[in-house]
N, C-alpha and C positions, 0 to 999 in steps of 0.2 A: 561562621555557621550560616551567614546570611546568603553569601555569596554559593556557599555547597548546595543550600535549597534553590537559590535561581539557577543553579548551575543543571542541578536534576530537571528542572521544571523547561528548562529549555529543551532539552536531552527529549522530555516527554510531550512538549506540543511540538516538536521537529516530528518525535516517530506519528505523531494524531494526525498532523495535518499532513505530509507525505501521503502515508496510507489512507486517508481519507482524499486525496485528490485521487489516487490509483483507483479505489473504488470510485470515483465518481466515472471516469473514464473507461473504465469498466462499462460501465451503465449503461455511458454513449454508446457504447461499440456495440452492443446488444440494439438498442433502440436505433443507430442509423443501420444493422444488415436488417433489423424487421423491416425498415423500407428500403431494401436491396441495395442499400449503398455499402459494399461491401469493400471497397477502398477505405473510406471514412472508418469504416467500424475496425480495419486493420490497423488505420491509424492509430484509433481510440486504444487500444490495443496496447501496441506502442506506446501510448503516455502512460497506460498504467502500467506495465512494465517496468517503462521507468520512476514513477513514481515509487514503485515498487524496491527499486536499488537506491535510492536516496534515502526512503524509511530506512533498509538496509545498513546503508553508511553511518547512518545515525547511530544504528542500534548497535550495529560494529565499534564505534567509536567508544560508546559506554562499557562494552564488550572488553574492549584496549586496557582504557584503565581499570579496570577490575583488576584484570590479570596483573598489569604493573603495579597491583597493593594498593590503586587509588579507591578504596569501597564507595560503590555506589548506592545509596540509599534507595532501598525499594519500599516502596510504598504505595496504596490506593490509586496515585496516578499515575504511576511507573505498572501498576497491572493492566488498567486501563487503559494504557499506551498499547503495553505491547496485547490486550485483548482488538484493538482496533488493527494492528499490523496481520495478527492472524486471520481476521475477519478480511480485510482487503484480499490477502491472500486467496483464503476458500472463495469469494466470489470473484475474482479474475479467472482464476483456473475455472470456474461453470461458464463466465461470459464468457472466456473461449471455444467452450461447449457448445451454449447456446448458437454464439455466431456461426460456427461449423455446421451445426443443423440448419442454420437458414441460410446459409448455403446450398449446401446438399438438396433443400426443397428448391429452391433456385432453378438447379440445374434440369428438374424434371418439366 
């Protein structure tokens, strides 16, 4: 039993800190096009992104054994995980918003 609970809690600071690096990356990429660095923020981009598919793997991975009968225990920090995976989400798809627009005003 010991070992199923570090086993979950790995599972759920993999999906936390993932998604919380893609949001942080996120962020940059928003704050280097506000100073027209619009390379960098393409970058920034690109790390959450990927950050993005590593939470993914993770969350895939717990996904796996479910289906092969192995139940994954959900619980308080397994919601909290995947509330911080959604959250990365909804604000990378706006930072790409955002940076598009400060583009666009860029170009004028």
């Amino acid at each position: 039993m010991a070992q199923e609970n570090s086993d979950n809690m790995q599972v759920v600071m993999g999906i936390i800190m993932q998604a919380g690096n893609a949001k942080a990356a996120a962020m940059q990429a928003i704050q280097a096009a506000k100073k027209g660095d619009f390379d960098k923020a393409d970058e920034f981009i690109k790390q959450a992104n990927e950050g993005l598919v590593n939470a993914h793997n993770v969350q895939t991975d717990m996904l796996t054994q479910e289906a092969q009968g192995n139940h994954v225990k959900v619980d308080l920090y397994m919601v909290h995980a995947q509330d911080h995976l959604m959250t990365a989400i909804t604000f990378i798809d706006l930072a790409k918003e955002v940076v598009a627009v400060y583009k666009k005003m860029a170009e004028k």
